[in-house]
N, C-alpha and C positions, 0 to 999 in steps of 0.2 A: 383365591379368586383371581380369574385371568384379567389382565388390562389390556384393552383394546385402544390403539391409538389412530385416529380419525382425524383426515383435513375436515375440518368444516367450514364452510362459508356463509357470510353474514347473508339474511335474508333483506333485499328492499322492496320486494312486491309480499303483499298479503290478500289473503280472499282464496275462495276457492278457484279460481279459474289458473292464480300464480301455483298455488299447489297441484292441480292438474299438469301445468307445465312444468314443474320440479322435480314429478312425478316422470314424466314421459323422458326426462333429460335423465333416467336411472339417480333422483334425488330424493331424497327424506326431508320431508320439513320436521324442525324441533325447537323445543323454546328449552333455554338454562332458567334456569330459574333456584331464587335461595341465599341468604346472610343476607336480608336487606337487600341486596342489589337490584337495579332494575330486571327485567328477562330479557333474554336477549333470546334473540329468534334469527336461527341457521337452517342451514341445510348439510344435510350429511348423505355421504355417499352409498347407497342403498344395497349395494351387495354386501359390502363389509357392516353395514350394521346391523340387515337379515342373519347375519351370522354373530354378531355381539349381541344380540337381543334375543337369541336362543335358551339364555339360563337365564332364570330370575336376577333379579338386583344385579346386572353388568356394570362396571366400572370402565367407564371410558375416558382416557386421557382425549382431550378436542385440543386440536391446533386452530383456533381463531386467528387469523391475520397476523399470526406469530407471538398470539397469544397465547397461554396454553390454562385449559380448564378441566378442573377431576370431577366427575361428575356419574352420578349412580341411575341407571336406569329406573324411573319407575312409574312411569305406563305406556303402553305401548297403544296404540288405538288400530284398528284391522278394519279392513271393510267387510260386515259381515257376510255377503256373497263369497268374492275372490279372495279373499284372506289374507289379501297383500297388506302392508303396513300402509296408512294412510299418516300418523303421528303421532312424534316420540315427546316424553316428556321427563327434563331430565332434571336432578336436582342437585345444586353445586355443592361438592364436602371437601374438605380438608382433610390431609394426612391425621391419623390419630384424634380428629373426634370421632365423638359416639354419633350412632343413627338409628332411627327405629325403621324395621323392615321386617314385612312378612316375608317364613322360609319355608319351601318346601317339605313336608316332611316326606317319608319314604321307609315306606314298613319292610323290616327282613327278618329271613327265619320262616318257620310253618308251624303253625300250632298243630296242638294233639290231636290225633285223628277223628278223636270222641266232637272237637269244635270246630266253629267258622270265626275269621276275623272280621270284620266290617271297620273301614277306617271312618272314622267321625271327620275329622278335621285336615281338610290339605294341605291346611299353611298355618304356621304358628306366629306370632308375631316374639320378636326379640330386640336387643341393642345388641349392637356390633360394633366393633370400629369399622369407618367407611373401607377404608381397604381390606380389610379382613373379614368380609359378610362372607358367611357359610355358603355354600351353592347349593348344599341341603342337609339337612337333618334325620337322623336315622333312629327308629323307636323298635327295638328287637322283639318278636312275639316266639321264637324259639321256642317250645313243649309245651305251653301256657292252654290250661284247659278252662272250662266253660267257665266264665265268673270270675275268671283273671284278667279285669280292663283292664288296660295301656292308658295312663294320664299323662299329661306335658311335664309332669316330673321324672317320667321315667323315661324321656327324649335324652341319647348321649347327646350334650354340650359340650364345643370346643372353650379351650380358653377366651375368657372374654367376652364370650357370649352370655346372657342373662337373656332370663322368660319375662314378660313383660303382660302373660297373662297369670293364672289362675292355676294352680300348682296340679290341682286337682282338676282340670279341664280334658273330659276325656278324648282322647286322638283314636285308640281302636278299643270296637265294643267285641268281648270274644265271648260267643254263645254255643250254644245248644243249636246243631241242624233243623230245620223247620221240614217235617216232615208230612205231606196231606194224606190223611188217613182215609185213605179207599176201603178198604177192610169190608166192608157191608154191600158198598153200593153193587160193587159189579156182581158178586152171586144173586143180589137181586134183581139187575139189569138180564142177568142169565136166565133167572126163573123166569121172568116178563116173556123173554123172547123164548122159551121153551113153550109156555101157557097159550102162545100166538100160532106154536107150531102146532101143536095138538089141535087147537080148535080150528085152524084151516081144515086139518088131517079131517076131522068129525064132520064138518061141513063136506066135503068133496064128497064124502062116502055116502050123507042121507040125499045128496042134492038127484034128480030124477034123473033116469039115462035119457037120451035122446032118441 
């Protein structure tokens, strides 16, 4: 996992209209928060944390007033419009403890030509230690034909990482292609429009000359 290291500055306006202005100054508002401590609420500089906030669970070293705080991303808030980050919310860990954090997983391989994969689950939850959260998780479906599910057991785990759900929790469903069976319909859509054609044909012929 990469560490990103960020000035951050203590926040002393709050509300939205201070966020707006935090905002327009190319600023991220964020609370720390976590071990008891009160939260503390900064501002981080918004291009460098658009780009630390690109993988899940980021580790960001923060310079506070020559403070310095490790801290794991995890929520990021968007304005659902413009997409930009509106607030970070981050949670203070320590070198070598444990964390719980959902992780991407990421299917690789192609199954058998005879199936299709379907992912059930996009994130698994695990413990990690803080500095060594996975950036994702990989569940292989190589050759695997119809009726060969993928469960969070069969997620490759680094060292140190543990499942924190249900062994048996399936991630990819692999089935049988769902095929819609026309077979009937259209030769009788065909007959219809022949039976239409004829009886115009019969009509024009008895209809009177002019």
């Amino acid at each position: 996992m990469a560490d990103h290291k960020l000035d951050a500055q203590l926040r002393t306006e709050f509300g939205k209209g201070a966020a707006r202005r935090a905002r327009r100054a190319h600023q991220i508002p964020a609370v720390i928060y976590g071990h008891g401590a009160e939260p503390l609420h900064v501002n981080l500089p918004g291009h460098q944390t658009m780009i630390a906030v690109r993988a899940a669970n980021a580790l960001l070293t923060l310079n506070v007033d020559g403070e310095e705080h490790l801290a794991l991303v995890k929520d990021v808030q968007r304005d659902p419009v413009l997409q930009i980050i509106e607030h970070v919310d981050l949670l203070t860990v320590r070198r070598g403890e444990k964390v719980t954090v959902d992780v991407p997983v990421v299917v690789t391989g192609e199954v058998d030509a005879t199936a299709v994969a379907t992912q059930e689950a996009a994130t698994i939850s695990v413990e990690a230690e803080a500095t060594h959260v996975p950036a994702h998780l990989e569940v292989d479906v190589e050759g695997r034909t119809p009726g060969q599910h993928l469960h969070a057991s069969d997620i490759k785990l680094p060292s140190g990482v543990s499942l924190l759900v249900d062994a048996e929790t399936m991630i990819v469903n692999v089935s049988e292609p769902v095929v819609a069976d026309l077979g009937e319909e259209a030769p009788a859509a065909e007959g219809a429009e022949a039976a239409e054609g004829e009886e115009a044909a019969k009509a024009a012929e008895e209809a009177p000359a002019e």
